[in-house]
N, C-alpha and C positions, 0 to 999 in steps of 0.2 A: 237484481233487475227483475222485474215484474213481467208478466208478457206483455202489458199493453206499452211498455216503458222498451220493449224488445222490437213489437211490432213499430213503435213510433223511430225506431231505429233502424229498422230496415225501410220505410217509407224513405227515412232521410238521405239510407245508403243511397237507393235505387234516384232522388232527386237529385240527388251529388253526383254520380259516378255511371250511372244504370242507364241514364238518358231517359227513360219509360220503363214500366212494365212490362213482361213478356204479357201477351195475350193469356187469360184463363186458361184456354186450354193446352197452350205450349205448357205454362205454368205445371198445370196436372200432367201432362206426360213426364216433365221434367222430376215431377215427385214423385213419378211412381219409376222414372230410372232411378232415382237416389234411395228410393226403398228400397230396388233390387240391390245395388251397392253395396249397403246395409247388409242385405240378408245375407249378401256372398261371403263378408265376412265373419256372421254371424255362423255359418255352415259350417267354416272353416275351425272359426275356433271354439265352434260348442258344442258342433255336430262331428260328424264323420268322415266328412270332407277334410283334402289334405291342401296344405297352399299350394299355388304354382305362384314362379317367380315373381310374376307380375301384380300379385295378393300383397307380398312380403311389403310392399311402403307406404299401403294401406292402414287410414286409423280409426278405429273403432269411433272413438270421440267426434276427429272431424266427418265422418260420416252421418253421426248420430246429428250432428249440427247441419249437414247441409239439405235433410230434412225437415229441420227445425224451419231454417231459412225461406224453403219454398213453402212451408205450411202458412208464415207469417205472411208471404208474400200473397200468398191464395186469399187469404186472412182478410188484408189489407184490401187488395181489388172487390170483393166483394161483402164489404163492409160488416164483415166478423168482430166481434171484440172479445176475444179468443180467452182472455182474461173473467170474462162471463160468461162464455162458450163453459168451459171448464169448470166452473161454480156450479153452473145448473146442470152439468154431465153425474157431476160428482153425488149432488142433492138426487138425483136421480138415480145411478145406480144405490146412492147408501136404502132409499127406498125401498126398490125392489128388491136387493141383495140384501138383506140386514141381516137375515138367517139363512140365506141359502147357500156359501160356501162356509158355513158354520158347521153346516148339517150336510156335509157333503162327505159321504165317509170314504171318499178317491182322493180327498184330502189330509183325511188322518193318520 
């Protein structure tokens, strides 16, 4: 699946099932609970941090996707095409970055 073939598919879910959009900015607060989400697991399992109970039925995967979901959905309202968001991010750092984590000897 492509992301524009992603995003056309969350437009769908949201006309099927969603009723509307959440407002932008509900939207944004929403993505940035699901980032915290994310990270809480992230902490747990790659950092130093220990689960509590309520961690254990938590999954990395569907976390990582209900991020995906609101970024489309942010995507979507505000007329992103996230699929050339992405192309010209990419063209952009290979630019500025060609040599500079080459030559980065905290990398070597």
């Amino acid at each position: 699946m492509t992301l524009e073939e992603a995003q056309q598919q969350v437009d769908q879910w949201i006309k099927t099932y969603g009723v509307r959009y959440f407002s932008e900015l509900t939207n944004m607060t929403i993505l940035t609970e699901e980032v915290g989400e994310l990270a809480r697991i992230m902490a747990r399992t790659y950092g130093d941090q220990s689960f509590k109970k309520s961690d254990l039925s938590k999954d990395l995967a569907d976390e990582m996707a209900d991020v995906l979901w609101v970024l489309l959905c942010l995507a979507n309202q505000t007329g992103v095409n996230l699929e050339v968001a992405l192309r010209n991010n990419m063209e952009k750092k290979t630019r500025r970055d060609a040599d500079r984590h080459v030559n980065n000897c905290k990398l070597q």
